[in-house]
C-alpha positions as CSV (number, residue, x, y, z in Angstrom):
1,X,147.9,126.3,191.6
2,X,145.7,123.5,192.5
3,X,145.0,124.3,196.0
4,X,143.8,128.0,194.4
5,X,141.7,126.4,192.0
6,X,140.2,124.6,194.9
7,X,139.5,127.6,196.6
8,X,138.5,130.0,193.9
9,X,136.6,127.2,192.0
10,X,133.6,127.9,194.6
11,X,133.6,131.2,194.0
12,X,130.3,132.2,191.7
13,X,131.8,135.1,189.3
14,X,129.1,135.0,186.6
15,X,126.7,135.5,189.6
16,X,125.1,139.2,189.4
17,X,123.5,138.7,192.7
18,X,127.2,139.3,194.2
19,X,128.3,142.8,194.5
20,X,131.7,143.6,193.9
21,X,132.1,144.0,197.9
22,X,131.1,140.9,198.5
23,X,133.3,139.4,196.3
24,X,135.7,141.6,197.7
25,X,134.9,140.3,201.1
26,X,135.3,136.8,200.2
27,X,138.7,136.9,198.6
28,X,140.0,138.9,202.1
29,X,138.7,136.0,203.7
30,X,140.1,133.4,201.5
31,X,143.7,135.4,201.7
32,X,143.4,135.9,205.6
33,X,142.8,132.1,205.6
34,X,145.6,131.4,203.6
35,X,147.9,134.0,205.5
36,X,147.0,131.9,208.8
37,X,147.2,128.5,207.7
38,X,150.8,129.1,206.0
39,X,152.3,131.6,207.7
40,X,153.8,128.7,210.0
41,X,154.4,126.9,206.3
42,X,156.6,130.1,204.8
43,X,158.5,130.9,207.9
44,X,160.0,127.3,208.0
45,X,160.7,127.5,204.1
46,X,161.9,130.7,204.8
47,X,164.6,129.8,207.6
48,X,165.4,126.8,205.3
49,X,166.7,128.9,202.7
50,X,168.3,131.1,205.2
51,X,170.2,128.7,206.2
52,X,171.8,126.8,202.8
């Protein structure tokens, strides 16, 4: 949970100047980051449980 408190510690949400889309937009971008730097990550975690 750290690395997500990293992330989402950035994230302004008493701001009112942020719309809900923009928020919006951010979090796709933060989970389309995520997606591309572990994707690599899960599939090896993935094939290590395959195999036990």
């Amino acid at each position: 949970m750290s690395k997500h408190q990293k992330f989402y510690s950035g994230l302004p949400l008493n701001s009112k100047r942020l719309g809900k889309s923009r928020i919006l937009l951010f979090l796709i971008r933060v989970l389309a980051f995520h997606i591309q730097m572990s994707h690599l990550n899960i599939s090896k975690v993935f094939y290590q449980y395959a195999e036990e």
